[in-house]
Residue frames relative to the residue before (quaternion, step in Angstrom):
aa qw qx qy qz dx dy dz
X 1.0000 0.0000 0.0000 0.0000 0.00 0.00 0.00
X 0.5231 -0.6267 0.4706 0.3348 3.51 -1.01 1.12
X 0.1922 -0.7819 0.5851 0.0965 3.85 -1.19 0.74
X 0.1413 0.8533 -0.5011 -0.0277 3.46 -1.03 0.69
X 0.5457 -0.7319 0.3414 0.2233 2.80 -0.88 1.04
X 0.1183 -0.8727 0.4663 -0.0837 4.38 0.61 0.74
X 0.3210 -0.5289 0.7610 0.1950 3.98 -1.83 1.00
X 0.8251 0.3148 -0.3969 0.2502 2.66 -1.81 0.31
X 0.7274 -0.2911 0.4204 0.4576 3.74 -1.56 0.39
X 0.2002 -0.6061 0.7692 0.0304 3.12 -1.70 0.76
X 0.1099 0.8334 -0.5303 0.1100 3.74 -0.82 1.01
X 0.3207 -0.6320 0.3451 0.6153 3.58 -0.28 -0.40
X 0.7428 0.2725 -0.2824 0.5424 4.27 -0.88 0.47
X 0.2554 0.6514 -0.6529 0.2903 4.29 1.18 0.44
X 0.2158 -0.7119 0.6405 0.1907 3.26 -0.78 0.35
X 0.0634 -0.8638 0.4999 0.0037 4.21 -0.33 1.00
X 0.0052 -0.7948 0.6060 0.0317 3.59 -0.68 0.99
X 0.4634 -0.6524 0.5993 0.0231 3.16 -1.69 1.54
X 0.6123 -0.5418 0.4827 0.3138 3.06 -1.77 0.83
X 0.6842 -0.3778 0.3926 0.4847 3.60 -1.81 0.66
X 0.8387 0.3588 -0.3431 0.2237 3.98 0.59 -0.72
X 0.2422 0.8660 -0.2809 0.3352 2.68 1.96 -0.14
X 0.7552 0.4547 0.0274 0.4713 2.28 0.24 -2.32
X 0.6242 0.5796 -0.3006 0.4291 4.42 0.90 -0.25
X 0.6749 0.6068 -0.1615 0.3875 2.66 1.59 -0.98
X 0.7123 0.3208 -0.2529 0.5708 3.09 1.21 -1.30
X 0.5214 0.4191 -0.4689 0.5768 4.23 0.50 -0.16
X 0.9681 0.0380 -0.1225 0.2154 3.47 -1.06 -1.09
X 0.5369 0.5449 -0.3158 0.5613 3.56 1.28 0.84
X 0.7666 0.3775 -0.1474 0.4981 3.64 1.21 -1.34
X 0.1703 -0.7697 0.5379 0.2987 2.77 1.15 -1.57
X 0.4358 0.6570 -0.5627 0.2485 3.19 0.46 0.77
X 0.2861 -0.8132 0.5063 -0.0241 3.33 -1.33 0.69
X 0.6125 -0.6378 0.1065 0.4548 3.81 -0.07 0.69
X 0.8024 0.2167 -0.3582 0.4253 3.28 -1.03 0.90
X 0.0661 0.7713 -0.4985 0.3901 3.55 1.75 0.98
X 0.2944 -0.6726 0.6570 0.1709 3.81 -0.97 0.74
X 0.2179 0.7504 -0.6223 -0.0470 3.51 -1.45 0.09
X 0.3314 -0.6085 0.6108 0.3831 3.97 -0.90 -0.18
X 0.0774 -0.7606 0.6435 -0.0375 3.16 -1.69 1.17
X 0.0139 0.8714 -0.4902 -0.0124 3.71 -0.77 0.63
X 0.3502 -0.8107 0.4441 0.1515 3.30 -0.85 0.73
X 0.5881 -0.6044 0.3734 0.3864 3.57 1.14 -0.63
X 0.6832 0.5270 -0.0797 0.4991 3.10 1.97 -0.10
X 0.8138 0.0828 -0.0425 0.5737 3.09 0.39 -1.62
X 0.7870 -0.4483 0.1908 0.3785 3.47 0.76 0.33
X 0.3113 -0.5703 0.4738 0.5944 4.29 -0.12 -0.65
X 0.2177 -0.6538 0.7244 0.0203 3.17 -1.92 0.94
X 0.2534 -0.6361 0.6714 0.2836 3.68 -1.12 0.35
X 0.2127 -0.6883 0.6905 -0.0641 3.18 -1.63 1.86
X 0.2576 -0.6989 0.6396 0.1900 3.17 -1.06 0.06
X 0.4631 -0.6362 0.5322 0.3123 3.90 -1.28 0.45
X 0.2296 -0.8264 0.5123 0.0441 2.99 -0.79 1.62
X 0.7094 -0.0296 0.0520 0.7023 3.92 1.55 -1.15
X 0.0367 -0.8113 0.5750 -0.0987 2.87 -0.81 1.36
X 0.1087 -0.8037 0.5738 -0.1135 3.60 -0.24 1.51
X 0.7454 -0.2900 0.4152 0.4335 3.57 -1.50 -0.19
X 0.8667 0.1261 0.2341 0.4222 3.16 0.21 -1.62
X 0.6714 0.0324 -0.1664 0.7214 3.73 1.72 0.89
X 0.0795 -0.6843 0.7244 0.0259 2.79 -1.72 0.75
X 0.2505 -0.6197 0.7251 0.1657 3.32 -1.51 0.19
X 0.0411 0.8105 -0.5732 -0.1132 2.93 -1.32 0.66
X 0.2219 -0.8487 0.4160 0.2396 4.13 -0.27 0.20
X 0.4897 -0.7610 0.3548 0.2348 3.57 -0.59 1.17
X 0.1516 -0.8881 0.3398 0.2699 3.63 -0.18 0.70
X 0.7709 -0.0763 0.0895 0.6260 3.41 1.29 -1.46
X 0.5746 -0.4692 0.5129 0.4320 3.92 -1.32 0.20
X 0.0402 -0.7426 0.6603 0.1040 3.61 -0.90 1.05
X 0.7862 0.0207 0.0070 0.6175 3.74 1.11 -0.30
X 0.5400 -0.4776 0.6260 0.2973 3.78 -1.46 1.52
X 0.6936 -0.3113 0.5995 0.2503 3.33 -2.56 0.58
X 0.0937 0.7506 -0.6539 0.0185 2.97 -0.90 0.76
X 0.0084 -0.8344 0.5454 0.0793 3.95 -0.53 -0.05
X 0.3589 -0.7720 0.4965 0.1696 3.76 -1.00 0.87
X 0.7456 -0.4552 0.1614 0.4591 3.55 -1.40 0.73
X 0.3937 -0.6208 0.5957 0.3238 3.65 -1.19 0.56
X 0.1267 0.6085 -0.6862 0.3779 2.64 -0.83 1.93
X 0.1912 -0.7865 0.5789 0.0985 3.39 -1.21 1.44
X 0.0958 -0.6593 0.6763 0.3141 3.94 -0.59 -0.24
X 0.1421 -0.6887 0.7092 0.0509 3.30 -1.71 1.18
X 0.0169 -0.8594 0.5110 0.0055 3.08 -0.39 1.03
X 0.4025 -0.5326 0.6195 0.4129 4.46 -0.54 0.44
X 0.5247 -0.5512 0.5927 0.2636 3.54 -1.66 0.41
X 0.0037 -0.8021 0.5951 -0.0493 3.39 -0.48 0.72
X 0.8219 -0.2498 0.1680 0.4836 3.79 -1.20 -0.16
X 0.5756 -0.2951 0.5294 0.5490 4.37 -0.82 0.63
X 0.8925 0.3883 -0.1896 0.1293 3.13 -1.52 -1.54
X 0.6304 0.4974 -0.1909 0.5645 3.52 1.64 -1.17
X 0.5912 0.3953 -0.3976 0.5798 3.79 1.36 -1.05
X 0.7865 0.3467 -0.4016 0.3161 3.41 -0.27 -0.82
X 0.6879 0.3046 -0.5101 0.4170 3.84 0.74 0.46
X 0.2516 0.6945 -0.5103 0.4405 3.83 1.22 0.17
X 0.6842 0.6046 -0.1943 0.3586 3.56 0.60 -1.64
X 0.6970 0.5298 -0.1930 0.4429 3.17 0.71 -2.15
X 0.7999 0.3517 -0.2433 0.4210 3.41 0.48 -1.86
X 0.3423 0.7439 -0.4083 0.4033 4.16 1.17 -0.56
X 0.8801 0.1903 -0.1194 0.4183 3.04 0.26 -1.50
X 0.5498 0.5744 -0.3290 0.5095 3.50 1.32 0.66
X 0.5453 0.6149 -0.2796 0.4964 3.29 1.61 -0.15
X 0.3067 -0.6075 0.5411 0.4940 3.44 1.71 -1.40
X 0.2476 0.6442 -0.7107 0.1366 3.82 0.18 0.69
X 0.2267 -0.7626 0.5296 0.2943 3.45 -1.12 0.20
X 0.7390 0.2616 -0.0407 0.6195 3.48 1.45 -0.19
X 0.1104 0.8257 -0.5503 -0.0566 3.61 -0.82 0.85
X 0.2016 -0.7404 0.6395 0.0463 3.86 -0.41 1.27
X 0.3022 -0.6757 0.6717 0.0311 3.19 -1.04 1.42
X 0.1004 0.8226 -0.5431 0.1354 4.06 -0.44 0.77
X 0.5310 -0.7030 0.4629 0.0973 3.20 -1.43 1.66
X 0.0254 -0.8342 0.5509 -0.0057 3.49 -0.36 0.73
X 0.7621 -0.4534 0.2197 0.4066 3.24 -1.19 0.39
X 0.7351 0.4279 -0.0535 0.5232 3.27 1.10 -1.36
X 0.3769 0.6546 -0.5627 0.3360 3.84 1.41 -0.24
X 0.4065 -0.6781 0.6123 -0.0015 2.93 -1.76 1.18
X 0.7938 0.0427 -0.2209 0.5651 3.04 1.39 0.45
X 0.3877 -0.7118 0.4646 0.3566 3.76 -0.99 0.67
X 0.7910 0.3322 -0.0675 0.5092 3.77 0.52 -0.70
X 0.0528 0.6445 -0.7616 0.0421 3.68 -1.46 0.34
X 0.7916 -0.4883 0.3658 0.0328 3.11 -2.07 0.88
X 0.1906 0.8077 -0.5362 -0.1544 3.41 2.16 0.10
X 0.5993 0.5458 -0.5093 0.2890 3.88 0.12 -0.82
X 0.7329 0.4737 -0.3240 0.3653 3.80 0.84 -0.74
X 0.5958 0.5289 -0.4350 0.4196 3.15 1.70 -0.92
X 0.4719 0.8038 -0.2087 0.2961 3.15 0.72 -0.87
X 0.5976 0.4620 -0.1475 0.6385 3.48 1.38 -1.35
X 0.6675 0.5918 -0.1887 0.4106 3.43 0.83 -1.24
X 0.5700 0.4408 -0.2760 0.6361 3.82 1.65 -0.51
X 0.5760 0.6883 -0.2859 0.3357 2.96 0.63 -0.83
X 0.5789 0.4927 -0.0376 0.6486 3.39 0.81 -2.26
X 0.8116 0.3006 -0.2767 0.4176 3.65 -0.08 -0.59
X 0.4330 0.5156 -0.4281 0.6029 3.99 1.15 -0.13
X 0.8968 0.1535 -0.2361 0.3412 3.72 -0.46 -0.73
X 0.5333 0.5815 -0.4108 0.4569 3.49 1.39 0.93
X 0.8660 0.1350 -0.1547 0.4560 2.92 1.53 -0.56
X 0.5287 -0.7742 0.2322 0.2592 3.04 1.30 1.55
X 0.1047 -0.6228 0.6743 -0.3827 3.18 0.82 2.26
X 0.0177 0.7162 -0.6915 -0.0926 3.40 -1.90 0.38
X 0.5139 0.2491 -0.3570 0.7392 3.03 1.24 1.88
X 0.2942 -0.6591 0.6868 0.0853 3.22 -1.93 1.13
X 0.6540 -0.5481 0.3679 0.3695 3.72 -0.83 1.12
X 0.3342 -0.6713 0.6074 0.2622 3.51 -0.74 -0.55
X 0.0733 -0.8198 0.5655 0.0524 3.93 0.00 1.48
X 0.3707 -0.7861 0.4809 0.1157 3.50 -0.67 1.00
X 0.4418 -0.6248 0.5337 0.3600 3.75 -0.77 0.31
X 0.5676 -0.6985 0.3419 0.2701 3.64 -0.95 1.47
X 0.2895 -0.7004 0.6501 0.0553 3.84 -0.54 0.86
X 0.7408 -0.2725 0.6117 0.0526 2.99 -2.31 0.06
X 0.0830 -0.6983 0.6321 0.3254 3.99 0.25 0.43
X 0.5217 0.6668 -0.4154 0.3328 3.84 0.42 -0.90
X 0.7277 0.3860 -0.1984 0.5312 3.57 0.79 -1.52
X 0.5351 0.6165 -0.3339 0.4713 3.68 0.74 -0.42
X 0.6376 0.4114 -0.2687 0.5933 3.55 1.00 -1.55
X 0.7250 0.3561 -0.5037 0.3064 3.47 -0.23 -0.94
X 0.7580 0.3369 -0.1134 0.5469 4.00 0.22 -1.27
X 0.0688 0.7565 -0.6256 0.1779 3.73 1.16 1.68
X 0.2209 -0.7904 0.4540 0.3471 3.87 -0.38 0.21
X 0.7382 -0.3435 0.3692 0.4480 3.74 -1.56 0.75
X 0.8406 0.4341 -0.1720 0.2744 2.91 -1.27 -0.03
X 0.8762 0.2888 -0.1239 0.3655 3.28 0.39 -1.29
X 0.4829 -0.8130 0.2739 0.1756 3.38 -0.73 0.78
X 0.1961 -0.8947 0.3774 0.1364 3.61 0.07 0.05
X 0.2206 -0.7225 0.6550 -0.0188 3.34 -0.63 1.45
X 0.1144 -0.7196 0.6842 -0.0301 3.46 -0.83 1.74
X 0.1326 -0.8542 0.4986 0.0637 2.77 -0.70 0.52
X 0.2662 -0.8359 0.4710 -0.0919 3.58 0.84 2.31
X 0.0874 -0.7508 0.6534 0.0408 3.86 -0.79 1.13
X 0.1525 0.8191 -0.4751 0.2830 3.62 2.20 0.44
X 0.6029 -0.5887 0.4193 0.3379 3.77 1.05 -1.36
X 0.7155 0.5106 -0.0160 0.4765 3.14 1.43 -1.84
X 0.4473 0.6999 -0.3828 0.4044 3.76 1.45 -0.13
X 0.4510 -0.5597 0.6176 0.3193 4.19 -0.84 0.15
X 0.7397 -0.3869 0.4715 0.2842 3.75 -1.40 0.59
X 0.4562 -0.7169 0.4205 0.3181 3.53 -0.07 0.57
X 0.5621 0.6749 -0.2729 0.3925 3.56 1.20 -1.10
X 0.8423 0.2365 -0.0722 0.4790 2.72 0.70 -1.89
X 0.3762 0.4918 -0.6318 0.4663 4.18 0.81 0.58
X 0.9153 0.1939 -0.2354 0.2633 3.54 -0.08 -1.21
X 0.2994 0.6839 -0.5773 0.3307 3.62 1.21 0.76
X 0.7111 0.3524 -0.2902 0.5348 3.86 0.55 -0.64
X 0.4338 0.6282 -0.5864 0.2708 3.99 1.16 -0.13
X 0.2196 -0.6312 0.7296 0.1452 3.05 -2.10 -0.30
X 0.3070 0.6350 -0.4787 0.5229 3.92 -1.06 -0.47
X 0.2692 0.6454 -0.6957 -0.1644 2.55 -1.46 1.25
X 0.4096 0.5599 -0.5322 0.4853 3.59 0.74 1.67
X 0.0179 0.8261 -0.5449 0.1423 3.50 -0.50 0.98
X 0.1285 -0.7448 0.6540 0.0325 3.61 -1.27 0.63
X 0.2704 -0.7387 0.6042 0.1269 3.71 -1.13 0.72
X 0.1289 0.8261 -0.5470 -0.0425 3.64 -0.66 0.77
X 0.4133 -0.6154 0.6700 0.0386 2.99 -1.15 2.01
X 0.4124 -0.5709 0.7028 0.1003 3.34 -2.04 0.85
X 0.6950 -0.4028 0.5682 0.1786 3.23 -1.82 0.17
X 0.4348 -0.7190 0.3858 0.3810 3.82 -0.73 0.58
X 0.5969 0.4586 -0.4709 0.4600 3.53 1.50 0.32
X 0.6038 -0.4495 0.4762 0.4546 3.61 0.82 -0.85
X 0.6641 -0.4533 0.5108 0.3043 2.75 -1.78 0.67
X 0.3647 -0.5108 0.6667 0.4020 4.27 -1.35 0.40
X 0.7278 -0.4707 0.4790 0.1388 2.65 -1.69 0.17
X 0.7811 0.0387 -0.3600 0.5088 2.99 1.46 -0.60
X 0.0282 0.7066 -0.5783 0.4069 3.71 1.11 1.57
X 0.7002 0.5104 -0.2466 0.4341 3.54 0.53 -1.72
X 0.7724 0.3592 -0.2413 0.4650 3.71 0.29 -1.38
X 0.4064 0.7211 -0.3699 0.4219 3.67 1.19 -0.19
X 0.7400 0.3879 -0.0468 0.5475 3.13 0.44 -2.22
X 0.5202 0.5063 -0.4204 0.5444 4.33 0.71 -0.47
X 0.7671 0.4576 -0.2539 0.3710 3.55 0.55 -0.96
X 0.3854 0.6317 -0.4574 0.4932 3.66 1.06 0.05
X 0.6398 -0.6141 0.4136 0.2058 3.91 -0.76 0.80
X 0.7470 0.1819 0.0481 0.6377 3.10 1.16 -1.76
X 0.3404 0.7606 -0.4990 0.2379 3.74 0.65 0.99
X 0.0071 -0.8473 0.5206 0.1054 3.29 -0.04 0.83
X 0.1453 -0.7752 0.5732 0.2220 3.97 -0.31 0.76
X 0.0688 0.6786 -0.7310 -0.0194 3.56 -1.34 0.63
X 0.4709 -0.5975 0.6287 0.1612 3.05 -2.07 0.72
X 0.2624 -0.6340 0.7212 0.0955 3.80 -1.28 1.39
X 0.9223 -0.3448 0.0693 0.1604 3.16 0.36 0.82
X 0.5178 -0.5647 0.2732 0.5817 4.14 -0.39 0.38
X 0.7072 0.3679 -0.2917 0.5287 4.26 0.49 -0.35
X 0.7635 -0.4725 0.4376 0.0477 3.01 -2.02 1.02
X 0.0918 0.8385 -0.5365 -0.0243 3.62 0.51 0.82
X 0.4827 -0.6403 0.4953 0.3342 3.17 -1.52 0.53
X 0.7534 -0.2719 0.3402 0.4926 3.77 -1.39 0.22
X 0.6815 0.5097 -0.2796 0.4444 3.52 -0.05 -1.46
X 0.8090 0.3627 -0.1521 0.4369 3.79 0.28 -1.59
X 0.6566 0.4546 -0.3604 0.4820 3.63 0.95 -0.61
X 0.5096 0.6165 -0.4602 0.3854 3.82 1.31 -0.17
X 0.7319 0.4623 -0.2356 0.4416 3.04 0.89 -2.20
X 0.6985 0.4770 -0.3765 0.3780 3.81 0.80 -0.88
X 0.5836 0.5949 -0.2804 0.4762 4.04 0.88 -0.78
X 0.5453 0.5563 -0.3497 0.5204 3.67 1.03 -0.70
X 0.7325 0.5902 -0.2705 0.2048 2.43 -0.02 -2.05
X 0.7050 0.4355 -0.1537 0.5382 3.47 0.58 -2.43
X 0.6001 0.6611 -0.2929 0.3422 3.94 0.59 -0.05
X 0.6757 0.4569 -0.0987 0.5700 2.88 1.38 -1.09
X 0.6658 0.4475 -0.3008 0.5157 3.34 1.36 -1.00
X 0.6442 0.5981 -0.2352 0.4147 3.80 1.05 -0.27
X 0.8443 -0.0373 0.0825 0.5281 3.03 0.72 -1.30
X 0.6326 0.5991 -0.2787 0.4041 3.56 1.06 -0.41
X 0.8008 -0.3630 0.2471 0.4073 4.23 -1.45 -0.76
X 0.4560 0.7701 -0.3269 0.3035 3.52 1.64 0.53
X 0.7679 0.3683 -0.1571 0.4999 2.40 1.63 -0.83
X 0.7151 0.2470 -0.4216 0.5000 3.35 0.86 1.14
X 0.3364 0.5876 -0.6064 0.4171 3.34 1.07 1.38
């Protein structure tokens, strides 16, 4: 069943209108046509099965029918990631939100290769990636910071998995087999690396835990998908799927 991501209350008889692309998508891509079925979700009240109520070029209407699944939400867990090349952030994004981030903070580092990114596109990109992989909630993409400003106003509580390709870091497995916390943040480097003093910065955080992804050099992109990944299997919703 087609999935879409949708503002506004979900109820049973809400009546929900989509954007002009929205609304392209399901006519001149799906082909759907009125009284077509799909699952919508809002991030709230759960996914409901709607049906197409007006379906134009450029708008649709659609009308909510019944609850097909309760709110659900995955482990609070941010991915921080340096800005790195378009093409590598925007799959960081895709695969992120397939991992169950609940938050992704783009951040400027010494060595960032770039100062800015497209949050409005990444954004689409969470989106697209929520109703592919039947999420019933869209991450939350932050506006790129300062790692510095980030470090100073680090928040209580939450723990932090650096992730240091320095050498000197424990196995990732084994740092967070004895971890605890159940608020956590992943931090991804820059394709040059963290500075040096970036490194003694990020050690200095209370709750920094450094781990090693391994004996080889990963890029940005792969040290996300691989740092998630062992996270989830450790401490996160993997291990009661």
């Amino acid at each position: 069943m087609i999935r879409l991501f949708v503002s506004g209350a979900l109820a049973p008889g809400a009546i929900i209108l989509v954007t002009a692309e929205q609304a392209h998508f399901l006519g001149h891509v799906m082909r759907l046509k009125s009284g077509d079925r799909l699952a919508v979700f809002n991030g709230f009240d759960g996914e409901w099965e709607a049906s197409v109520d007006v379906l134009g070029k450029r708008e649709a209407r659609l009308a909510a029918r019944a609850l097909m699944r309760d709110q659900a939400i995955g482990p609070d867990l941010d991915l921080i990631v340096a800005l790195v090349k378009r093409t590598r952030l925007e799959t960081i994004v895709e695969k992120a939100v397939e991992l169950g981030a609940r938050r992704i903070r783009p951040v400027i580092t010494e060595r960032t290769n770039a100062d800015h990114t497209n949050i409005g596109r990444l954004r689409s990109i969470a989106v697209e990636a929520a109703e592919q992989c039947d999420r019933l909630d869209v991450p939350t993409i932050l506006e790129p910071v300062k790692l510095a400003t980030l470090l100073e106003g680090w928040e209580d509580g939450r723990r932090l998995m650096f992730c240091d390709e320095a050498g000197d870091a424990a196995p990732a497995a084994r740092a967070l087999a004895s971890a605890d916390a159940t608020r956590w943040a992943v931090l991804i480097g820059p394709e040059g690396g963290f500075s040096p003093s970036e490194r003694m910065r990020i050690r200095a955080v209370p709750s920094s835990v450094p781990v090693s992804l391994g004996p080889r050099i990963l890029r940005a992109d792969t040290a996300a998908i691989a740092a998630m990944t062992l996270w989830q299997a450790m401490l996160g919703d993997w291990r009661e799927a």
